[in-house]
C-alpha positions as CSV (number, residue, x, y, z in Angstrom):
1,X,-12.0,-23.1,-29.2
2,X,-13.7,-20.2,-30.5
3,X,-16.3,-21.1,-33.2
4,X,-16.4,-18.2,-35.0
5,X,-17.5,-19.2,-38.7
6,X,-17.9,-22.5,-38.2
7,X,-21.3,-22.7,-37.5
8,X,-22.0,-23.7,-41.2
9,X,-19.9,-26.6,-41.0
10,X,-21.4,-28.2,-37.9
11,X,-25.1,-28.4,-39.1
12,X,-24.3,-29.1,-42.5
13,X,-26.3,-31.9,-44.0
14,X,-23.5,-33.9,-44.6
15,X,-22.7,-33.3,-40.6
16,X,-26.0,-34.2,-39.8
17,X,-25.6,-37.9,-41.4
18,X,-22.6,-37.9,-39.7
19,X,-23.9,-37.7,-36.0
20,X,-26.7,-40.2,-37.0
21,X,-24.4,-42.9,-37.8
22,X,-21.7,-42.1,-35.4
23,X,-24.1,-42.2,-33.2
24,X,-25.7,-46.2,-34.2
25,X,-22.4,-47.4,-34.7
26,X,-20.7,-46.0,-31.9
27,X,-20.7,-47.8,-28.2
28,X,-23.0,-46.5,-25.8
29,X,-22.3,-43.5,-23.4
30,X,-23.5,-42.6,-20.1
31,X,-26.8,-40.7,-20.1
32,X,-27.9,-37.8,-18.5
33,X,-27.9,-34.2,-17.3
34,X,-24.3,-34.9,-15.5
35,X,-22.6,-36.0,-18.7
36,X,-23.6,-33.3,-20.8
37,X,-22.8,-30.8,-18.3
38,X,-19.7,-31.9,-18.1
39,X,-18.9,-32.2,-22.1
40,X,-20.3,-28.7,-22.0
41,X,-17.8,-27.4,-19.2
42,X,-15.4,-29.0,-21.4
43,X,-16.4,-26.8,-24.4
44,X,-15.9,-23.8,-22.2
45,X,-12.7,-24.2,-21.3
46,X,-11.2,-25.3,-24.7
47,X,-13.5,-21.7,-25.8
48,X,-11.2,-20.1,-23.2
49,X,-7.9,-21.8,-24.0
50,X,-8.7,-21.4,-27.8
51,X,-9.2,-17.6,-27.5
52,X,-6.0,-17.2,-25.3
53,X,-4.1,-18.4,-28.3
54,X,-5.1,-16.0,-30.5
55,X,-4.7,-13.2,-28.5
56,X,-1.3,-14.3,-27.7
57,X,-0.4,-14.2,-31.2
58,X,-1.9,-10.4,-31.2
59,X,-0.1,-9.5,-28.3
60,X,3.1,-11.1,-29.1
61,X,2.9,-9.5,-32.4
62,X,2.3,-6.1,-31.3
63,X,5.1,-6.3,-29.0
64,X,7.9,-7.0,-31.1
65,X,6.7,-5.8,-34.6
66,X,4.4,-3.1,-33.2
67,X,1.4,-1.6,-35.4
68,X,-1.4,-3.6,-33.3
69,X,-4.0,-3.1,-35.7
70,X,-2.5,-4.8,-38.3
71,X,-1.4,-7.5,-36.3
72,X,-4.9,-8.2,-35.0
73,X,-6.4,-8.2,-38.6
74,X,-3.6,-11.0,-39.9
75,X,-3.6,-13.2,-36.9
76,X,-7.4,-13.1,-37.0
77,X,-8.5,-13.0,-40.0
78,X,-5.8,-16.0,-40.6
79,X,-7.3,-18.0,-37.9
80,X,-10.9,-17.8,-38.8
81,X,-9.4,-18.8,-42.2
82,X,-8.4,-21.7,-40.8
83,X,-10.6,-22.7,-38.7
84,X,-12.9,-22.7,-41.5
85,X,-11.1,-25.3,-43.6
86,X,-10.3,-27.7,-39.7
87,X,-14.1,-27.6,-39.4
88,X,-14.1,-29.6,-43.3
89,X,-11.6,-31.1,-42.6
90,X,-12.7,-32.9,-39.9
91,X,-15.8,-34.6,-41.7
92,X,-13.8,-37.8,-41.6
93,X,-12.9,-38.0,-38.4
94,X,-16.4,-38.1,-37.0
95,X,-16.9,-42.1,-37.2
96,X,-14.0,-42.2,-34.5
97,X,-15.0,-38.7,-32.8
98,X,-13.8,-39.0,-29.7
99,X,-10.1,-40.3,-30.1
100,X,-9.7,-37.6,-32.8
101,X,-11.0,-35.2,-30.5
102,X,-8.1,-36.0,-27.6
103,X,-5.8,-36.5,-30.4
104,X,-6.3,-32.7,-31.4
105,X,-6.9,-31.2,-27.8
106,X,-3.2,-32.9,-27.3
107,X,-1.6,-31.4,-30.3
108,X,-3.3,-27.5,-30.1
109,X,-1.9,-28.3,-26.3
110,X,1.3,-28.8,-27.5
111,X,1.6,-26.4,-30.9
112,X,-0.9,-23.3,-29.2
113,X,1.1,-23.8,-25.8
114,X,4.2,-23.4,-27.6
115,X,3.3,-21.1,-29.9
116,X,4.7,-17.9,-27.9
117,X,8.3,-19.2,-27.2
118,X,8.7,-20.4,-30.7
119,X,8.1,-17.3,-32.5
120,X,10.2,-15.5,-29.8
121,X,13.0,-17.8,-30.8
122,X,11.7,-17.6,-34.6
123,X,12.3,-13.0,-34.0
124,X,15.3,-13.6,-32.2
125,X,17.0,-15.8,-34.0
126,X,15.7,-16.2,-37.5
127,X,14.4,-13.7,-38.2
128,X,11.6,-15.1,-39.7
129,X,8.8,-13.8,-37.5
130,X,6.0,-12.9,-39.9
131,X,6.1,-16.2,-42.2
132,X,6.2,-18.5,-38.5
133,X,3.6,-16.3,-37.3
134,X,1.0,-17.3,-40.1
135,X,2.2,-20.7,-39.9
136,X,1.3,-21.1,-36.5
137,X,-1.9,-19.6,-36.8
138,X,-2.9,-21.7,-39.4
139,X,-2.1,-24.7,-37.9
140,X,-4.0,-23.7,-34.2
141,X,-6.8,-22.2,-36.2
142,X,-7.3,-25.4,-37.9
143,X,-7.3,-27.5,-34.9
144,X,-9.9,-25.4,-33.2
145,X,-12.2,-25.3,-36.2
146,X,-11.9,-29.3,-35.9
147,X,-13.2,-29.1,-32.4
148,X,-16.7,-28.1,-33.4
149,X,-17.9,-30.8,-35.5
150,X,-16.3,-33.5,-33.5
151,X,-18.1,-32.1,-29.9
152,X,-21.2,-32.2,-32.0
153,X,-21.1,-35.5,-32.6
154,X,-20.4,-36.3,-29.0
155,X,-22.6,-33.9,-27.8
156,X,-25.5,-36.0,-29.6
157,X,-23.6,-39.3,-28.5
158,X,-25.0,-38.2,-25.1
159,X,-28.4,-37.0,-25.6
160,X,-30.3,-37.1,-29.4
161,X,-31.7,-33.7,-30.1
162,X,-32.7,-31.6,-32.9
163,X,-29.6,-29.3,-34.8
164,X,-30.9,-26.4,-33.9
165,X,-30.6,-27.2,-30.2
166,X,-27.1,-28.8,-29.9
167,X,-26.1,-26.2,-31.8
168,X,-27.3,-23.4,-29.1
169,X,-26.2,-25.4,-26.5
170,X,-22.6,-25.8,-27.9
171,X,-22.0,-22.3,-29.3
172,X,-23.1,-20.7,-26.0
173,X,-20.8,-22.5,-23.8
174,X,-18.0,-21.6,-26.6
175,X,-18.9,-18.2,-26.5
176,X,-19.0,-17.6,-22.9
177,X,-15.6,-19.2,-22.5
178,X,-14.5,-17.0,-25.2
179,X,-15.3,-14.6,-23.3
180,X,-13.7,-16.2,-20.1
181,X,-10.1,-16.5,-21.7
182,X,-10.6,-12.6,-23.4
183,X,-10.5,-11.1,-19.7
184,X,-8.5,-14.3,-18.5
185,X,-5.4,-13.1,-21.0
186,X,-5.1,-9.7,-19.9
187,X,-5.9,-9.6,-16.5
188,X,-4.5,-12.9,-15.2
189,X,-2.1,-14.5,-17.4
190,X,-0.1,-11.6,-18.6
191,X,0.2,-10.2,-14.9
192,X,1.3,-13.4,-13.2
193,X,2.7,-16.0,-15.8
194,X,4.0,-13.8,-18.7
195,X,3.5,-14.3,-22.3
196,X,5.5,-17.4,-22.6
197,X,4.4,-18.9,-19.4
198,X,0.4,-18.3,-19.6
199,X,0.8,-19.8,-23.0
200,X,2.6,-23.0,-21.5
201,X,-0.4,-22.7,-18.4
202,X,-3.2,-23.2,-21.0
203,X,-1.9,-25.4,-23.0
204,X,-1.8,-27.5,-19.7
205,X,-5.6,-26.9,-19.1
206,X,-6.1,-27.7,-22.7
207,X,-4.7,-30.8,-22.7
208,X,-6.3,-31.8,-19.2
209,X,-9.6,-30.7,-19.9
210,X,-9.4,-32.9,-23.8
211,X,-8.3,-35.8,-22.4
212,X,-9.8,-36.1,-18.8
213,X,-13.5,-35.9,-21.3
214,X,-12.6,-39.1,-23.3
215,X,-10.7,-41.2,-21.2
216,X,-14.2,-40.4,-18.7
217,X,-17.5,-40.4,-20.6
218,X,-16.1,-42.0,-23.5
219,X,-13.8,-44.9,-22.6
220,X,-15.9,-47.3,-23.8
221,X,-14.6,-45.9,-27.8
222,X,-10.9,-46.9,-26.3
223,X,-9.7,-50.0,-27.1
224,X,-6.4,-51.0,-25.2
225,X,-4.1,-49.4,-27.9
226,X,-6.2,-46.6,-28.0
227,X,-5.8,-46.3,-23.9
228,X,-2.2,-47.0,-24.4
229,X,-1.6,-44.5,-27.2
230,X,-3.4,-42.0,-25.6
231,X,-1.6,-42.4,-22.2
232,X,1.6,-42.1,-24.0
233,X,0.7,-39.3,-25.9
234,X,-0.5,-37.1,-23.0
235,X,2.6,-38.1,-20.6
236,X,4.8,-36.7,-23.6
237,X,3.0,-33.2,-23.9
238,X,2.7,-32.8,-20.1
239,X,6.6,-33.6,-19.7
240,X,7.3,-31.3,-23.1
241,X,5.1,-28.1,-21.7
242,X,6.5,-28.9,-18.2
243,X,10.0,-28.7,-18.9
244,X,9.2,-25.7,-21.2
245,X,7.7,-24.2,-18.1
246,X,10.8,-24.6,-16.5
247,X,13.5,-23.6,-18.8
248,X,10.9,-20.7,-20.0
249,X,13.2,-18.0,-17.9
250,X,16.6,-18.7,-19.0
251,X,15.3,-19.0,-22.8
252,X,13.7,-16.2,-22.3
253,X,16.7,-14.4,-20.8
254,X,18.8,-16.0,-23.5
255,X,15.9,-15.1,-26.2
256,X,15.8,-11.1,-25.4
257,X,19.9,-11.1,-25.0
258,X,20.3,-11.8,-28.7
259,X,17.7,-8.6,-30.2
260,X,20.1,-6.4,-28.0
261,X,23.9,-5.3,-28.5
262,X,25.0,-5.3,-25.0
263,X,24.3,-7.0,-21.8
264,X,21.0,-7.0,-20.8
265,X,20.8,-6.1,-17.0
266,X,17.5,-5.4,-16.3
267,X,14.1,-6.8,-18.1
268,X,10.3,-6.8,-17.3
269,X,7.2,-7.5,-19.1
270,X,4.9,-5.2,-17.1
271,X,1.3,-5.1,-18.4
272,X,1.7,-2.0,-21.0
273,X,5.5,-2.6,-22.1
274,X,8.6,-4.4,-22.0
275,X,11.1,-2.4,-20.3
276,X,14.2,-3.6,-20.8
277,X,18.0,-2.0,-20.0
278,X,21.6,-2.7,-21.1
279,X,24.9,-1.6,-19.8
280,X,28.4,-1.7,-21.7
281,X,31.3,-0.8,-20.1
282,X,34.0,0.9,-22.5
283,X,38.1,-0.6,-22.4
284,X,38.5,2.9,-20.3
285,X,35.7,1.9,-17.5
286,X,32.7,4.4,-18.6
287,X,29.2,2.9,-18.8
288,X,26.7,2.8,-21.7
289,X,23.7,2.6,-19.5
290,X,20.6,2.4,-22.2
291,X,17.0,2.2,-21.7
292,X,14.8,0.3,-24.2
293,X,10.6,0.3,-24.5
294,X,9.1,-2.3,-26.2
295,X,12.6,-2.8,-28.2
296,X,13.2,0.9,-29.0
297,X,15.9,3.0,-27.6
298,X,14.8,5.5,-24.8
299,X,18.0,7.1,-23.8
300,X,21.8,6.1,-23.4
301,X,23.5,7.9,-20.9
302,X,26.2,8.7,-22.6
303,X,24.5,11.2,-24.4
304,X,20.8,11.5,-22.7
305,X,21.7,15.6,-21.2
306,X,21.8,16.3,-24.7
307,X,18.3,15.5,-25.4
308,X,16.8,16.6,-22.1
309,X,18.4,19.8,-21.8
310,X,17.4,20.6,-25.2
311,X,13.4,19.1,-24.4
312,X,13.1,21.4,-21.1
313,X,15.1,24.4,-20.8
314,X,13.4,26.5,-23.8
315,X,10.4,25.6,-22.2
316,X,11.3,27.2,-18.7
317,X,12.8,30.4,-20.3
318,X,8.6,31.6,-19.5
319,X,7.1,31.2,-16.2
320,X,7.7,27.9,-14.4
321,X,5.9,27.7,-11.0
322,X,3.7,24.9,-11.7
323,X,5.4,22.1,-13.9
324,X,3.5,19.3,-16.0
325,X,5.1,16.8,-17.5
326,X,3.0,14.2,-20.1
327,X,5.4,10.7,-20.0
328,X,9.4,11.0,-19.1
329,X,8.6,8.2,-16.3
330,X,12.5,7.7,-16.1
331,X,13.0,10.9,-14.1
332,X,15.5,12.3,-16.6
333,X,13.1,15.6,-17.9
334,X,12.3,15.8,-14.2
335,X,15.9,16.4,-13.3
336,X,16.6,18.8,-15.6
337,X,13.6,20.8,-14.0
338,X,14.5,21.1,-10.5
339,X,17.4,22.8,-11.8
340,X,15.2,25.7,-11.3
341,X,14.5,26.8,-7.7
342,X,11.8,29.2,-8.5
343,X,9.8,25.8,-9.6
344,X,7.4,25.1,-7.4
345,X,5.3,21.9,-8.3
346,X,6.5,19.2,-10.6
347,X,3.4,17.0,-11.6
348,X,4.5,14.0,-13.8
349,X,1.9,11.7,-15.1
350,X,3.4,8.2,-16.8
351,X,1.3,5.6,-17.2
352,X,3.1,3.0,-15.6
353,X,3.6,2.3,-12.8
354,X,6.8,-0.3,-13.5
355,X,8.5,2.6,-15.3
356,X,8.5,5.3,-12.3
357,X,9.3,2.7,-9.6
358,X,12.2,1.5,-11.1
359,X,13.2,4.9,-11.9
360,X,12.8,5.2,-8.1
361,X,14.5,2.1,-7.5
362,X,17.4,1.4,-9.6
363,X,20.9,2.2,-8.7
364,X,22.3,3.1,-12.4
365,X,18.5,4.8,-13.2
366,X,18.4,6.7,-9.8
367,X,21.8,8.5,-9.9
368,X,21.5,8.7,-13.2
369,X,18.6,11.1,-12.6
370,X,19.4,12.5,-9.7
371,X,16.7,10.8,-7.6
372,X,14.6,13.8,-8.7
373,X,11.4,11.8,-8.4
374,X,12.3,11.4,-4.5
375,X,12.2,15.6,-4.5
376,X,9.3,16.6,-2.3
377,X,8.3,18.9,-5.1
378,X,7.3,16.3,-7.3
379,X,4.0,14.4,-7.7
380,X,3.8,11.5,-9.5
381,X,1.3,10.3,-11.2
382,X,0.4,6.9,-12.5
383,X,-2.6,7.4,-15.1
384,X,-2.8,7.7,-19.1
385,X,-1.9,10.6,-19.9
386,X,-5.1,11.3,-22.3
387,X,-7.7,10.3,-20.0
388,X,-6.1,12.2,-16.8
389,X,-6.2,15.7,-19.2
390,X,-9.8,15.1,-20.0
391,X,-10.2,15.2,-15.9
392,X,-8.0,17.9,-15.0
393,X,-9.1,21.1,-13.3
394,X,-5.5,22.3,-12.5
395,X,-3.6,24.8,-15.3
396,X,0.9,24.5,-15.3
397,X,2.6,27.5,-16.2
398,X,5.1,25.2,-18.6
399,X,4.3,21.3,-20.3
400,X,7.0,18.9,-21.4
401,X,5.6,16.2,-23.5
402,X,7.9,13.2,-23.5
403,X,6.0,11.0,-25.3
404,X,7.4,7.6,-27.2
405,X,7.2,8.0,-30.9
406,X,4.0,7.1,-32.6
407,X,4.8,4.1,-34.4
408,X,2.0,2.2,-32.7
409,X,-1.6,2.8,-32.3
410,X,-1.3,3.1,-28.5
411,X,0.7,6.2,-28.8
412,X,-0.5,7.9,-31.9
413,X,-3.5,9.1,-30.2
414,X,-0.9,11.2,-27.5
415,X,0.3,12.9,-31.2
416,X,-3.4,14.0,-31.9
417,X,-5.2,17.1,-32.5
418,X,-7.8,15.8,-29.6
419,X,-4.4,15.3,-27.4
420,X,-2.9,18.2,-28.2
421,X,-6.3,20.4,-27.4
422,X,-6.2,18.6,-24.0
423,X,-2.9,20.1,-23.2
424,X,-3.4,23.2,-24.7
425,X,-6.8,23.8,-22.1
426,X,-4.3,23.5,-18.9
427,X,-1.9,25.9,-19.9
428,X,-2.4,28.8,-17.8
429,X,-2.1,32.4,-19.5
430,X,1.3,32.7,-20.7
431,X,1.9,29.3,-20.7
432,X,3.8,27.4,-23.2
433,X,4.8,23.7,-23.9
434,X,7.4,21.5,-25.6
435,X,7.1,18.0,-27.5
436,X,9.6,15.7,-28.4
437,X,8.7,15.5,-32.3
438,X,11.3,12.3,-33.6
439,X,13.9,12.8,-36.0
440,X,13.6,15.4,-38.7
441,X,16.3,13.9,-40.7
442,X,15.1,9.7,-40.3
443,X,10.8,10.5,-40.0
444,X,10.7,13.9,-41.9
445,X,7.1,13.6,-42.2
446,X,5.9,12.2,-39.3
447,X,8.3,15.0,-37.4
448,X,5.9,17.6,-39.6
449,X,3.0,15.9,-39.2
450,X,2.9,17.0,-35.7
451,X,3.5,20.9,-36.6
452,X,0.4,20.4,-38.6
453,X,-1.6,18.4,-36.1
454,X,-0.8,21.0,-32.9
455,X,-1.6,23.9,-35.7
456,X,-5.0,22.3,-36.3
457,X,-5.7,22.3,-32.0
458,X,-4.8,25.8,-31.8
459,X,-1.4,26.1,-31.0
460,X,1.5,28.4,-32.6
461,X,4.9,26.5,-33.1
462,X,8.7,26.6,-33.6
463,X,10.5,23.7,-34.6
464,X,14.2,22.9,-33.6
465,X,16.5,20.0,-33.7
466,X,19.4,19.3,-32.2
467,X,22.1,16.2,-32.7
468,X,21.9,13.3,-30.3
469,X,24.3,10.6,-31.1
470,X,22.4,7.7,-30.4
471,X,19.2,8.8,-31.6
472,X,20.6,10.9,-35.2
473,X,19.4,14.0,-36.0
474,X,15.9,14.6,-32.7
475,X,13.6,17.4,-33.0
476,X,11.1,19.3,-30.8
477,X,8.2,21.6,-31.4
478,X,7.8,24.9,-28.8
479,X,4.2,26.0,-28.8
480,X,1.6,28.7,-27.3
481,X,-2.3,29.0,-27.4
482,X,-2.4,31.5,-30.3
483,X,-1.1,32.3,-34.0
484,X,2.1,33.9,-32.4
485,X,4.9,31.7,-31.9
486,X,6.8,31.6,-29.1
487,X,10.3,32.8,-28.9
488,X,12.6,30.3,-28.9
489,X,15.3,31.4,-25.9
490,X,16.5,30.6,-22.6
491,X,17.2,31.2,-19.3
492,X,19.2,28.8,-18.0
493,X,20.7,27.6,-14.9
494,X,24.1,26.9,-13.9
495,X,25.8,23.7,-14.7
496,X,24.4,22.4,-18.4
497,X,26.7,20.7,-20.6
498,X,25.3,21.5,-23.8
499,X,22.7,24.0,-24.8
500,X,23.2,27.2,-24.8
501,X,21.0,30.3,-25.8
502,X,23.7,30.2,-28.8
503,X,23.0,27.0,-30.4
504,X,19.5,27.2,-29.4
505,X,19.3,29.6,-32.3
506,X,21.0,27.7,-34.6
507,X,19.1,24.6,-33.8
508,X,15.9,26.3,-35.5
509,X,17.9,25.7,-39.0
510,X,16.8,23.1,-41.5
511,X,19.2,21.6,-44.7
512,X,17.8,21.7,-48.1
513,X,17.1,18.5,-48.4
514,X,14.9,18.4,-45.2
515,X,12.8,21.5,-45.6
516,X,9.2,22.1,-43.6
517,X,6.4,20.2,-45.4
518,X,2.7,20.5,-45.2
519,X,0.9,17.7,-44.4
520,X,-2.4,16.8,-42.9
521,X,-2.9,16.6,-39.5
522,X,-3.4,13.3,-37.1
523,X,-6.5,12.7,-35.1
524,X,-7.7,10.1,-33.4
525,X,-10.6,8.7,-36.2
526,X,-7.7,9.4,-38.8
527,X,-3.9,8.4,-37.1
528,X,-2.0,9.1,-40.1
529,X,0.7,10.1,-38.3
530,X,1.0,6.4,-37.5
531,X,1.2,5.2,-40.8
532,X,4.5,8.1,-41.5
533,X,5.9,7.0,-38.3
534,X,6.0,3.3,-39.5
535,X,6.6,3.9,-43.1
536,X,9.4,6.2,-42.7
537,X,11.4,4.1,-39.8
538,X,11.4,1.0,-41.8
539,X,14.4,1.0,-43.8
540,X,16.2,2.1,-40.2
């Protein structure tokens, strides 16, 4: 129950009446220092539960539509919409404060402990995400803009003070709760319940906390249907979020199988991603073993040497004793580098820790990659990749950036002139690096965008693109401190299946109707880069 906005609403004059003749007409309450601490506590928690809610909806959002800002601004700005017109709307209610109070605790129990698995089902299945999205938020913002006005009321039912105080005293118990279910969601729910699961957990201690405070300190406004009614009604929501707390896994399961086209074998919700993996198995016996971030398509292995050998070995046609590599947590870029003996040092820095353990881990994922992250040359490194270049005092003769495409905020800083300075100060003299760029052909200018951006941080480039059947049409940029670019050739070991020094040339080729284009570049205050990525990926 956040009560952001609806301050106004509580010590209205109208509201003010209100609580006076509530307060005659009503039956008596228990006094004292006790009951109010307790009604307080019970502020705090429905603060807690009431901000979990909304930050489900953000995180939900940004997990299966992506673009987290924009998420954020419609969930919230939705829900302090609504929470505005629950706080009218619940003038009426205030002659009968407390049942309408444990009548709407029970119902944002129910809808806000719900929320998450419905519009999972409502992106799975009906694609109908956006529209149930602002529906729900609506309907839970309403109900904990209610809340306010109704607590007041009771509030003064225990103890008769002066606005201004009951006011203070409520809103700072809602805002420390707030601030109670804002490190709660992240650091708590999310690790060991799970979206849907933490949802279901606090609509449990909603409903507990709403009801436990009238059926307590304000039985006496119960009369036997009331009780009755009551009883009923909280029985029902405890057996409705219990059996969604149970079935939660196999509609999950069931949920996730239907966004994918084959089997899912493997899924996770750590705390940065999804990671999720299919396997098909062809009439002949091969495998289509894919991995999939956050619903976008990392590799398939039917085709994944393709992209890899085409990411690392320009990069190695330099010097190569000391290796860096910026993301690639599935081991794959790695392998193609300890094709190399002369490599001494492989350092790969992925920020989570899920990702390189089951690279590690994973029967399919492990010989798929040649356990290379098992070689005793390699050092892996769990940390954002940003933050641990900022700290670095080491410099890598070569630097594979394996980054996922910037089509949310969280990643369009690692395509930044800032990011791309950071990597450029640990080359070491006669260094030179590689990025994964995204598809000229599908993201034409977010694919430029980054020849711009790494030009702006100091760095000469040549682009090349290569075809990758499950991805289209993928491109790289090759770079050097400098205004020389590199050139583009290789040296390569034994044992590739597809590039060669050969096509490598011909890879640096663009059609007519995808020529170079000059664009500004992406920083951190100005991520426009983000807005090409998202823009241009739409219609695919």
């Amino acid at each position: 129950m956040t009560s952001r906005n609806t301050a106004e609403a509580a010590v209205s004059s109208d509201e003010e009446a209100a609580i006076g003749t509530s307060g005659a007409e009503a039956p008596p309450v228990r006094a004292g220092r006790l009951s109010r601490v307790a009604l307080l506590l019970v502020v705090f928690i429905c603060a807690a539960c009431g901000l979990v809610y909304e930050l489900a909806l953000v995180a939900l959002g940004s997990y299966l539509i992506g673009n987290t800002a924009a998420q954020a601004s419609i969930v919230l700005g939705v829900m302090v919409f609504a929470m505005g017109i629950g706080a009218l709307a619940a003038k009426p209610l205030q002659r009968k404060a407390a049942v309408s109070f444990a009548l709407i605790e029970l119902l944002l129990a129910l809808l806000g402990g719900l929320s998450v698995l419905g519009l999972y089902a409502a992106f799975a299945w009906l694609h109908l995400y956006t529209f149930a999205m602002v529906g729900v938020a609506l309907i839970v913002g309403g109900l904990i803009g209610a809340e306010i006005p109704l607590l007041m009321v009771l509030l003064q039912r225990i103890r008769k003070q002066d606005a201004g105080s009951a006011v203070a005293d409520l809103f700072a118990a809602d805002y420390v709760g707030a601030l109670l279910g804002g490190l709660a969601f992240p650091f708590l729910l999310l690790p060991v319940f799970g979206q849907i699961r933490g949802a279901l957990v606090v609509g449990a201690v909603n409903a507990v906390a709403g009801t436990i405070l009238v059926f307590t300190l304000f039985r006496k406004d119960l009369g036997v249907r009331a009780r009755i009614g009551l009883g009923l009604a909280s029985g029902a929501v405890a057996v409705i979020l219990a059996g969604a707390f149970v079935f939660s896994s196999s509609f999950e399961a069931s949920a996730r199988q239907a966004m994918y086209r084959d089997p899912v074998v493997y899924a996770q919700q750590t705390r940065y991603q999804e990671i999720v993996m299919t396997e098909e198995f062809s009439w002949e016996g091969s495998s289509d073993f894919r991995l999939f971030l956050n619903g976008d398509l990392q590799f398939s292995s039917v085709d994944e040497y393709r992209y890899h050998e085409s990411l690392v070995h320009p990069v190695l046609a330099g010097s190569r004793g000391d290796v860096l590599v910026l993301g690639g947590g599935d081991g794959l870029a790695v392998r193609e580098i300890l094709k190399y003996p002369d490599v001494r040092t492989v350092t790969l820095v992925e920020l989570d820790p899920a990702m390189t353990d089951l690279a590690r881990t994973d029967e399919r994922l492990s010989v798929l990659n040649g356990h290379s992250l098992d070689d005793p040359r390699v050092t892996v490194v769990n940390a954002d990749a940003f933050s641990w270049l900022r700290e670095s005092a080491g410099t890598y003769d070569a630097i594979v950036v394996d980054m996922p495409d910037p089509d949310e905020t969280a990643t369009a800083k690692l395509y930044s002139v800032e990011f791309y300075g950071l990597v450029g100060s640990v080359l070491a003299p006669g260094g030179r690096m590689v990025v994964q760029s995204g598809s000229p052909y599908f993201a034409p200018k977010a694919y430029w965008c980054i020849a711009e951006t790494m030009k702006e941080a100091g760095l000469a480039t040549v682009p090349y693109h290569v075809d990758v059947p499950s991805f289209g049409d993928w491109g790289y940029f090759l770079a050097v401190p400098g205004d020389t670019p590199p050139t583009l050739t290789m040296d390569p070991p034994p044992g590739l299946k597809f590039m060669d020094q050969r096509l490598l040339e011909a890879s640096t080729a663009f059609p007519l109707d995808r020529p170079p284009l000059e664009l500004e570049a992406s920083t951190l205050m100005n991520p426009v880069i983000l807005e090409y990525a998202q823009g241009e990926w739409r219609d695919y």
